[in-house]
C-alpha positions in Angstrom: 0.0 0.0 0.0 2.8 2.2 1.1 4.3 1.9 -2.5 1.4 2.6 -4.3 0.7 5.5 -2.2 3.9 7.0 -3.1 4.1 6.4 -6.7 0.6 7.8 -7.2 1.4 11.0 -5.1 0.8 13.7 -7.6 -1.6 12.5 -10.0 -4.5 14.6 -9.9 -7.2 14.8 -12.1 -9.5 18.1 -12.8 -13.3 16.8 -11.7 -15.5 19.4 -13.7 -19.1 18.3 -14.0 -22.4 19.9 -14.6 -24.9 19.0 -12.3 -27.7 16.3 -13.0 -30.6 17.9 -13.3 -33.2 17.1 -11.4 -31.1 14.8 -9.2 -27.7 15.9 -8.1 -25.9 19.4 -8.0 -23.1 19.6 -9.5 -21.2 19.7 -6.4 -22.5 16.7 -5.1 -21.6 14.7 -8.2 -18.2 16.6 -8.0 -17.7 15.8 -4.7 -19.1 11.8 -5.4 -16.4 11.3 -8.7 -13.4 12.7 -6.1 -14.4 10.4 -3.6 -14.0 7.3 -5.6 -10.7 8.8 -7.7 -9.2 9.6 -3.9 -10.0 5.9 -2.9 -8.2 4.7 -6.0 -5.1 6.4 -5.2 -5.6 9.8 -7.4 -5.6 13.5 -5.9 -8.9 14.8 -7.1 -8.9 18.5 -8.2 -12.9 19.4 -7.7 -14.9 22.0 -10.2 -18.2 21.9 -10.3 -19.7 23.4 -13.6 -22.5 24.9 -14.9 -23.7 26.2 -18.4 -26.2 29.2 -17.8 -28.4 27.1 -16.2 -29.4 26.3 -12.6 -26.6 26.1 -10.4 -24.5 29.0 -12.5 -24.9 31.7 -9.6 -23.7 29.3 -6.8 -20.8 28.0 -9.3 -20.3 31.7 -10.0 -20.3 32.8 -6.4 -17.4 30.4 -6.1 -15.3 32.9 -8.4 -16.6 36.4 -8.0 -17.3 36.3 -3.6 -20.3 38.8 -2.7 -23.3 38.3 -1.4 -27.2 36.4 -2.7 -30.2 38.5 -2.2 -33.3 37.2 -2.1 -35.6 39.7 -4.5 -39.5 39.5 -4.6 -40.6 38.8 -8.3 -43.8 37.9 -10.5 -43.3 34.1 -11.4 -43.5 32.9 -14.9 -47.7 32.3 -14.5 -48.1 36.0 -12.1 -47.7 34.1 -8.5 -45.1 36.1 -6.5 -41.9 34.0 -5.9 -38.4 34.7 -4.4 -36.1 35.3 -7.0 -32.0 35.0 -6.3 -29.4 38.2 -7.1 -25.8 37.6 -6.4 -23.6 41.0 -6.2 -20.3 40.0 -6.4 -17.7 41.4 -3.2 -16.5 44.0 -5.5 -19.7 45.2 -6.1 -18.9 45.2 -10.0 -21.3 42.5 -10.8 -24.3 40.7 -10.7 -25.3 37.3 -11.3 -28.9 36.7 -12.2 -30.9 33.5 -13.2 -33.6 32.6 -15.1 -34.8 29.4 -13.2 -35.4 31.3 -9.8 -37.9 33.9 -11.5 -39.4 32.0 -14.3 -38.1 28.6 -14.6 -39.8 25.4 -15.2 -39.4 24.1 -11.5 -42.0 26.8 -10.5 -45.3 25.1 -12.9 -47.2 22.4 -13.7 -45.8 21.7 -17.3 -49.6 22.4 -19.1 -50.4 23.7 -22.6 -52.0 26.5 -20.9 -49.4 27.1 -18.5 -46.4 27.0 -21.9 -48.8 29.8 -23.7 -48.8 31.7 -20.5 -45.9 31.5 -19.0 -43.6 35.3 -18.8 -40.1 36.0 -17.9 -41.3 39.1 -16.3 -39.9 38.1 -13.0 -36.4 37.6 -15.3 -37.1 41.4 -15.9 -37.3 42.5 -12.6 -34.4 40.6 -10.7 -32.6 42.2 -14.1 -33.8 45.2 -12.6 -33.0 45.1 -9.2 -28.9 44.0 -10.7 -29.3 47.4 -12.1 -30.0 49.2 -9.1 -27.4 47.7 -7.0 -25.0 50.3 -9.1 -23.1 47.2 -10.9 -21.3 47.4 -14.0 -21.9 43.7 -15.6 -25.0 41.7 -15.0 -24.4 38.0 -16.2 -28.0 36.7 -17.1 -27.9 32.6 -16.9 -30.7 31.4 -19.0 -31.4 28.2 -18.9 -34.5 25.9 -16.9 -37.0 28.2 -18.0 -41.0 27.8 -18.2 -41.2 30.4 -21.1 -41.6 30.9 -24.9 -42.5 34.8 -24.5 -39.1 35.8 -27.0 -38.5 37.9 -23.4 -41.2 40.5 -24.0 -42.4 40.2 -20.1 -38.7 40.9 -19.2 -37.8 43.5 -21.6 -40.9 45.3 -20.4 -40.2 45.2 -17.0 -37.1 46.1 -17.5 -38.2 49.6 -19.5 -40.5 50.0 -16.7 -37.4 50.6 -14.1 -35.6 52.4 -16.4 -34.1 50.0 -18.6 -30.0 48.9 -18.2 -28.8 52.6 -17.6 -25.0 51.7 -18.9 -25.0 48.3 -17.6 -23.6 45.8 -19.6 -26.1 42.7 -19.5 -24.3 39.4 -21.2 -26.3 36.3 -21.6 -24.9 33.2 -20.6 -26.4 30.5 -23.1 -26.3 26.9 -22.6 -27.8 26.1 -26.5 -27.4 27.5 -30.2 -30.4 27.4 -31.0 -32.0 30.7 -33.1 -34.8 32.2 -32.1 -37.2 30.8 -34.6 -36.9 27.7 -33.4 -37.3 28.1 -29.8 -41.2 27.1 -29.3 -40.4 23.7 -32.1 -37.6 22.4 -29.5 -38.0 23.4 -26.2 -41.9 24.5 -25.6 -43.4 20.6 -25.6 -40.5 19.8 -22.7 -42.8 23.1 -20.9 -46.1 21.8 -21.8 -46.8 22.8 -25.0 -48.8 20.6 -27.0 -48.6 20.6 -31.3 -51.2 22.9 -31.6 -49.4 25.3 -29.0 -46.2 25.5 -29.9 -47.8 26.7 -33.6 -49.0 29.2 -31.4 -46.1 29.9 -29.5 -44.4 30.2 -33.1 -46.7 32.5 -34.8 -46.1 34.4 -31.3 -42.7 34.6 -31.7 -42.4 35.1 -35.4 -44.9 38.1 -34.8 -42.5 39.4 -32.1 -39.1 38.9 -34.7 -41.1 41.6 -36.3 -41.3 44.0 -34.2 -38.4 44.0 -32.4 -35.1 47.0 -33.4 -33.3 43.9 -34.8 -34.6 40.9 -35.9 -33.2 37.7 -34.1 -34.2 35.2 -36.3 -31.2 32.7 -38.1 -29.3 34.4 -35.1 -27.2 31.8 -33.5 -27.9 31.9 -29.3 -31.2 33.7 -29.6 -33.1 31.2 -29.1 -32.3 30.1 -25.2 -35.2 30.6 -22.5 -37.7 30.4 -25.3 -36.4 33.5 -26.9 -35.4 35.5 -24.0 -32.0 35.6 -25.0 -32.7 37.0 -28.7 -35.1 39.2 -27.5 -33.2 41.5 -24.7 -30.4 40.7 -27.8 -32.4 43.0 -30.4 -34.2 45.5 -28.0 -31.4 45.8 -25.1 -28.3 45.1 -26.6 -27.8 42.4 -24.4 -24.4 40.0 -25.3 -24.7 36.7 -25.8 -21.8 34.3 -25.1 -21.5 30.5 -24.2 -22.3 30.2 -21.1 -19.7 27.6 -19.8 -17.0 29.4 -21.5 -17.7 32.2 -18.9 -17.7 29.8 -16.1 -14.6 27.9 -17.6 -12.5 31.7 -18.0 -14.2 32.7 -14.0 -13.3 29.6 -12.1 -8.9 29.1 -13.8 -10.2 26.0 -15.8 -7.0 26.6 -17.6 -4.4 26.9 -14.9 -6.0 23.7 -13.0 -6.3 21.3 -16.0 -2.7 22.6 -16.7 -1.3 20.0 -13.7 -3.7 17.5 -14.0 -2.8 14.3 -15.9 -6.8 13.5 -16.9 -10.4 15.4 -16.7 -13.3 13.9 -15.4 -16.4 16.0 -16.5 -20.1 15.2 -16.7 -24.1 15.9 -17.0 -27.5 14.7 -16.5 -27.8 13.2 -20.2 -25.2 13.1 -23.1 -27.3 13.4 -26.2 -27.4 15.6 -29.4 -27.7 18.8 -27.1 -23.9 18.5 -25.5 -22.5 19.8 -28.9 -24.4 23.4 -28.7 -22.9 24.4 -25.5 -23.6 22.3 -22.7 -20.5 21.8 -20.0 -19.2 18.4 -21.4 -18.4 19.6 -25.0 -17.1 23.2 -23.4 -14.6 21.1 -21.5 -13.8 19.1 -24.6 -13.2 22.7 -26.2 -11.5 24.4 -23.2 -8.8 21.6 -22.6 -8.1 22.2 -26.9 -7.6 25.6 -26.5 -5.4 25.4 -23.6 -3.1 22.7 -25.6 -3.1 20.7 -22.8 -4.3 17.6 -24.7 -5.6 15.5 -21.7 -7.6 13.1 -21.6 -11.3 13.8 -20.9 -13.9 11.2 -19.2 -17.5 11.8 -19.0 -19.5 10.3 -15.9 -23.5 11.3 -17.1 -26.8 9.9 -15.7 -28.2 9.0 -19.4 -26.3 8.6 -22.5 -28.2 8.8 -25.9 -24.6 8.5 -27.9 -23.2 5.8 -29.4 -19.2 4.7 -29.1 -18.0 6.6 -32.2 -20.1 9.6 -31.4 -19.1 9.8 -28.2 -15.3 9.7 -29.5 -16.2 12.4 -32.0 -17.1 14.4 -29.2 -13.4 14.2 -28.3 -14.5 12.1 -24.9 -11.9 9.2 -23.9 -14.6 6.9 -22.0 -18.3 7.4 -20.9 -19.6 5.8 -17.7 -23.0 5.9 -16.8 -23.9 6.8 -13.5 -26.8 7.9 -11.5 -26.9 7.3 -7.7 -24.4 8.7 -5.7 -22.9 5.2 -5.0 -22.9 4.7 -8.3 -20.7 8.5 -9.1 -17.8 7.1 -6.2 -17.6 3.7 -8.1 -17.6 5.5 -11.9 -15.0 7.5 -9.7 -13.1 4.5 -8.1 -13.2 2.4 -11.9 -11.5 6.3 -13.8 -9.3 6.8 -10.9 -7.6 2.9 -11.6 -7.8 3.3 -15.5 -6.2 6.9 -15.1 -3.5 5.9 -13.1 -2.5 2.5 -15.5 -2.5 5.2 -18.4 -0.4 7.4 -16.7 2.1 4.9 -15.9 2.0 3.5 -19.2 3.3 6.9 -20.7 5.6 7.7 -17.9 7.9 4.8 -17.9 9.0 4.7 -13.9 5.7 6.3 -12.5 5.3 3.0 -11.0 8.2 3.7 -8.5 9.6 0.1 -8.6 
């Protein structure tokens, strides 16, 4: 044991999940994978991700420091709820997301409730970031219960004044334009066939009207439009969500002294490629030339072998209970460390 202890001291591998949604947070599957690499002998380097989705203001807060608020808001169907503000400890920025004003989690997915459903609660906590005197508001978008194309938000945002100089950047988790919001994401909010027609004609209706048209725009379509719309009438940014996470939390400098990655998500399916963690951690560690090896520990996978390989992924191990993350953990952590020996003739210490 002694000599396997010491040979192994130093190989550490960067754990960067997402969370699974609707199961685990992403630190809890972080923590889960680290617990299994530790046991194998590997020193676990812990990141918990997130895209623009739920979880982005408490990865966030990780970075930035500061202090959550908790901000009285209209919910997506006009119930008050308690939306979620984080002002960084420099007071320079705000962090803002969709799911705590108007996301999914706060309905009863219904045809009704998908027609109905506003990001006017988005709007305000917008709002609010505003009048906390920051310069940046980062606006994660993703778990929403809306196909509005933002109108509720971008008019209660104009109601308070609108951004007043602040820069607002949207933090998208998908490509997807704006036209083609309600046909992909309104039936997962309720939205029957003849409703997302409606929702469409809704949203086709509001391309028309807006200063500049998002349509064929790639990124406007996240939140059901919200992200296209406060792009064309507030000058809103719109970047890849995990890349902003990736550049806040060093994902460079860490994977830099890692020998292997481990990241992961709820599902792997035809989704991860438009900007979902595991394919911005494919991309980071290809910018950063540090060519490592990248695992993927997910709840569901809907890829094949060869697709999961054109993803640029090494392995994928599928994983759902938390006993189930430390073994996926415990079964990387042994494979990593035969790999690593394997390409570093003497690592074995023998």
């Amino acid at each position: 044991m002694g000599a396997a202890a010491g040979a192994e001291r130093g190989v550490r591998v960067l754990v960067a999940p997402d969370s699974f949604k609707g199961t685990h947070a992403a630190d809890v599957v972080a923590a889960s994978v680290a617990a299994g690499l530790r046991a194998a002998g590997v020193e676990p380097v812990s990141m918990p991700l997130a895209d623009g989705g739920e979880g982005t203001l408490d990865v966030l807060r990780g970075a930035h420091g500061g202090t959550v608020h908790d901000v009285p808001v209209t919910g997506p169907l006009g119930a008050p709820v308690t939306g979620r503000l984080l002002v960084s400890a420099d007071r320079r920025t705000a962090v803002v997301e969709t799911a705590s004003a108007s996301g999914l989690t706060l309905v009863v997915p219904h045809p009704l409730g998908a027609w109905n459903a506003s990001t006017r609660g988005t709007g305000e906590l917008v709002a609010a970031a505003v009048a906390s005197g920051v310069g940046r508001i980062l606006l994660g978008v993703g778990g929403s219960a809306t196909t509005d194309g933002g109108a509720g938000a971008i008019g209660s945002i104009l109601e308070h004044g609108g951004l007043r100089g602040t820069h607002l950047e949207v933090l998208c988790d998908v490509t997807t334009p704006f036209e083609r919001a309600a046909a992909v994401y309104a039936p997962q909010k309720g939205a029957d066939a003849a409703t997302v027609a409606r929702l469409e004609e809704r949203l086709e209706a509001l391309a028309r009207r807006l200063p500049r048209d998002p349509r064929g725009v790639p990124r406007t379509g996240c939140a059901g439009g919200l992200s296209g719309g406060l792009w064309a009438a507030l000058g809103a940014e719109l970047r890849p969500g995990i890349e902003v996470v990736l550049d806040a939390l060093g994902f460079d400098e860490a994977a830099g002294g890692c020998v292997a990655v481990v990241t992961g998500e709820g599902r792997l399916d035809g989704q991860t490629r438009e900007g979902k963690v595991v394919a911005g951690v494919v991309e980071a560690s290809g910018r950063s030339g540090a060519g490592l090896p990248i695992h993927a520990v997910v709840g569901q996978s809907l890829l094949g072998d060869a697709e999961s390989r054109a993803l640029g992924l090494s392995s994928v191990t599928v994983a759902s209970t938390t006993a189930e993350l430390v073994e996926a953990g415990r079964r990387l952590g042994r494979r990593i460390l035969d790999e690593h020996r394997a390409a570093s003739p003497g690592a074995g210490g023998r």
